[in-house]
C-alpha positions in Angstrom: 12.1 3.0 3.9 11.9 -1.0 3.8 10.3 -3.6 2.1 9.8 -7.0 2.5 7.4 -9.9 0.7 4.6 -11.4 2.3 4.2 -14.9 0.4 1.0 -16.2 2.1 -0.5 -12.9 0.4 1.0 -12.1 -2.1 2.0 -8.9 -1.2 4.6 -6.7 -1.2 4.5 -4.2 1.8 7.0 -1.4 1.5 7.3 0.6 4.9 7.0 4.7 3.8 6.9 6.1 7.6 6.3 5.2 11.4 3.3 5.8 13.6 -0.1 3.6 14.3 -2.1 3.2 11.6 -5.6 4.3 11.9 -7.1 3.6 8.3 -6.8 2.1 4.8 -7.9 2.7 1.2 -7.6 0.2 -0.9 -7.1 1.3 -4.3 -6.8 -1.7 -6.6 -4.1 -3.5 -6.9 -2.7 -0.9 -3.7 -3.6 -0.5 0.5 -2.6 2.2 1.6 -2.1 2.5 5.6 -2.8 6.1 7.2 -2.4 7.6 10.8 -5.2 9.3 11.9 -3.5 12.8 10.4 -3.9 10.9 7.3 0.0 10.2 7.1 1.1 7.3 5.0 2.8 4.7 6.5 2.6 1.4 4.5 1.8 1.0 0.9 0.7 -2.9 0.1 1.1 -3.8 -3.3 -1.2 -6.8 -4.0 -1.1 -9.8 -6.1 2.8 -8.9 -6.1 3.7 -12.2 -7.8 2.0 -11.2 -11.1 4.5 -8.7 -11.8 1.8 -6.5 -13.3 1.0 -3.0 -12.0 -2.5 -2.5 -14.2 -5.9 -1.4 -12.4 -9.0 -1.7 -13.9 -9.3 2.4 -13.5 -6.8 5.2 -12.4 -7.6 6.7 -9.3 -5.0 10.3 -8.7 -3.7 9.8 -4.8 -2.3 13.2 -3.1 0.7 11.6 -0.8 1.1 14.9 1.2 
């Protein structure tokens, strides 16, 4: 695993697995990146500067 900060924005990307992505679903304040056997390989945290974690609503994610 290995993160790094993306200042322009705003984001901080950490790097769960290896492949080519194929998808994303954003899933406020998070993208995820998928393969195409629905995989994840990067998890975007936006906003990252705010230092807040809170989304308007929960939404349950199944990281399989």
């Amino acid at each position: 695993m290995k993160a790094s900060y993306d200042r322009d924005a705003d984001a901080l990307l950490i790097h769960i697995g290896r492949g080519k992505v194929d998808h994303a679903q954003e899933m406020d304040p998070f993208v995820i990146h998928f393969t195409k056997r629905g995989k994840p390989l990067l998890i975007e945290i936006l906003d990252a500067s705010e230092g807040t974690m809170r989304s308007k609503k929960a939404v349950p994610v199944q990281l399989a």
